[in-house]
N, C-alpha and C positions, 0 to 999 in steps of 0.2 A: 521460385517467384512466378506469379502469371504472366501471362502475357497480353501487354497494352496494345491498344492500336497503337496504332502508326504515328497519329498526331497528337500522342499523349506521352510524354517523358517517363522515365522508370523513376519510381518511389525511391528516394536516399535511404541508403540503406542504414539502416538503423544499430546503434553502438550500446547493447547490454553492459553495461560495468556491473563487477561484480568484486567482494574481496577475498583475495587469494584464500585466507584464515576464517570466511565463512560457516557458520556454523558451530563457530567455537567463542568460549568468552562472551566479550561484551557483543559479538558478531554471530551470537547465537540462532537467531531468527532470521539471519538475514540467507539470500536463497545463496547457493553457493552453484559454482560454475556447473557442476556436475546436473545440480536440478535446473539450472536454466537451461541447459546443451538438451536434456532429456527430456522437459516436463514445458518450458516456456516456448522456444524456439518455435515446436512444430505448435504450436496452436498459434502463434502471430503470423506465421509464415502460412497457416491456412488459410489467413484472411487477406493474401496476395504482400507483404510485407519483406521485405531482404533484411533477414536478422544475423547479427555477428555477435560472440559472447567474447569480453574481453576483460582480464584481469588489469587491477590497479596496476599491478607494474608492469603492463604493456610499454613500450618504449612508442610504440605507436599513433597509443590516447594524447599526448602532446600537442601530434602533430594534426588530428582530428578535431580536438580542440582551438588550434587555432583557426582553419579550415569553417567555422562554425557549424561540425557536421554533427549529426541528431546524435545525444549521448542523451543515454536514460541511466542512473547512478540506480542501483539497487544498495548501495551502501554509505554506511555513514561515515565510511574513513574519505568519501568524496567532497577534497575542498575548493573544487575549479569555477570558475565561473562568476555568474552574476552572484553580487556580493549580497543581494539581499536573500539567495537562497543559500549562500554559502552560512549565510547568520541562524536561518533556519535550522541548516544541521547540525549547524555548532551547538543549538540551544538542544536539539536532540539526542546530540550524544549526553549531554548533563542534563539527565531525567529530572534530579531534585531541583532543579533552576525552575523548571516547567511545574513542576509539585506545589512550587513556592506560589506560581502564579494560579493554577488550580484552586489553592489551601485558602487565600485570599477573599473567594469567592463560598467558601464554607464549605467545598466536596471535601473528601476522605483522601487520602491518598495512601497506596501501598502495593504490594506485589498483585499482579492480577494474572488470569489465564485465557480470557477470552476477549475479542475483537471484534472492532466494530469499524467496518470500513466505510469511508466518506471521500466521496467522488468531488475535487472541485471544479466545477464546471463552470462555462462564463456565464451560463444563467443561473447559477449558485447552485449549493447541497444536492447529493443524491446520498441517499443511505443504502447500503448493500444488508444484507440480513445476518447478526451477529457469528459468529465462527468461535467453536471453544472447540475442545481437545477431548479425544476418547483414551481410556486409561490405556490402551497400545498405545498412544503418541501419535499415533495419527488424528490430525486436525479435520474437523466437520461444520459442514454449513449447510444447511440453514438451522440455529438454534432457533425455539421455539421462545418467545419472549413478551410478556404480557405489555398492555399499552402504559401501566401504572407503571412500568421499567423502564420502558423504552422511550418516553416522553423525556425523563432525565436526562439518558445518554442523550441524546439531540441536542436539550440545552447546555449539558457539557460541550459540547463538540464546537456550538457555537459559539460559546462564549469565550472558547481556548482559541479558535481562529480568529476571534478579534482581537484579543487580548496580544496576540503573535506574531496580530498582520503579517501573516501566511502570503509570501509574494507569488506562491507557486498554483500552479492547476495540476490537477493528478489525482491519484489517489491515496490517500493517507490512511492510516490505520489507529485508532484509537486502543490502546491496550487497558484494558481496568477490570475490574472483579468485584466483589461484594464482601462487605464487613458486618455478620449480622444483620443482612438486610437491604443496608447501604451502601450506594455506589461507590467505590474509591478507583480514584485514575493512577494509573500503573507509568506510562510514558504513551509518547507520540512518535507514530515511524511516517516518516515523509514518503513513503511507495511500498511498493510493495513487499510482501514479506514473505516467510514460508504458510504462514497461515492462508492465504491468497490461494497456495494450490489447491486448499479445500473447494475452492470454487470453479474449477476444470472440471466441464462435462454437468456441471451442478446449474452454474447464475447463467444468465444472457444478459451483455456480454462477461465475458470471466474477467477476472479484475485485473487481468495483465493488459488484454485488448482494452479495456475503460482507459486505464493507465494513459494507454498511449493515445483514444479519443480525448481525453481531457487534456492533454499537455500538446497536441495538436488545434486545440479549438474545434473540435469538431463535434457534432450533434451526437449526446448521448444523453436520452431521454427517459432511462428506466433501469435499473436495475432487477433482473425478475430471476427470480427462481424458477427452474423447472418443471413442468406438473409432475413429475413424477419422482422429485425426489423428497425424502420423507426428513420430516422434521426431528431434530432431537432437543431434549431438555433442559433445559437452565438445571444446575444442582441444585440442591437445595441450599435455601440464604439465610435462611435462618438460621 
């Protein structure tokens, strides 16, 4: 942690939840202790921040919880708290619930592989630049994505957070993929995911530090890629 002056208080240190069964199952994407302890930690804590990684069945999260102290859920077995975000994730774990409201509106819905992250901030939307997967498994950002694509996902995005009235600020992840062409929405992850590591060392700021500028209130004004890091390609859609 850095060091404040003197007439400035040290930053509440901050409570990563994570689920013990990460990585597995329906908790497939989501980051598990091992890549938060390795891969999250030291990039928040570069930015002067006191980071703690702490599983669901901590006996401890209770008592932090009542305390009102800073917990960021990276998981969707997370049912604490304000009741309007507790509805969110509830609507999150049942993807087809969200399909339903998606399908409504005429988009496609179905398995998808790439992500489009969306920053909510108090002065609305930021778009992060889409993230898909290279055939090793390891996930890439920044995809390359024409504006006749990219215009849709936006309107997707916007119309699912009103549609959901999203109580929360952060950053969310849109999961979807293409059917012949067309866009179909896969599910909605309320924070961060493992695709998100694709953006360490890549976006400014990476999507864990937005994370925590957005669900702070605090000025985050850009999402930018790197100059130097190089673009890869949408597959083909057709």
């Amino acid at each position: 942690m850095v060091n404040l002056p003197n007439n400035l208080s040290p930053l509440p240190q901050i409570q990563l939840v994570v689920n013990p069964v990460a990585g597995l199952a329906d908790a497939a994407l989501e980051i598990t202790s091992q890549q938060a302890e390795a891969l999250v930690v030291p990039v928040l804590v570069a930015q002067g921040l006191d980071v703690v990684v702490r599983c669901l069945d901590d006996p401890e999260l209770e008592k932090i919880v009542e305390t009102k102290g800073q917990i960021y859920p990276l998981t969707l077995a997370w049912n604490w708290g304000n009741a309007q975000v507790a509805e969110l994730f509830e609507q999150c774990r049942q993807p087809r619930q969200i399909q339903k409201v998606v399908a409504e509106k005429g988009f496609l819905t179905g398995p998808g592989n790439y992500w489009l992250p969306v920053a909510l901030t108090e002065k609305g939307l930021l778009y992060g630049e889409l993230i898909g997967q290279g055939q090793d498994g390891h996930y890439l950002q920044p995809i390359h994505v024409e504006d006749k694509i990219r215009q849709p996902l936006y309107y997707l995005s916007q119309y699912l957070f009103k549609q959901l009235h999203v109580p929360l600020r952060g950053c969310c992840f849109l999961q979807v993929g293409w059917i012949q062409g067309e866009l179909c929405f896969d599910r909605l992850w309320p924070f961060p995911i493992q695709p998100a590591l694709a953006s360490l060392g890549v976006q400014s700021p990476d999507l864990f530090y937005a994370h925590y500028l957005c669900c702070q209130g605090l000025p985050l004004k850009d999402l930018r890629i790197k100059g130097q890091a190089p673009y890869g390609e949408l597959a083909d859609l057709s």
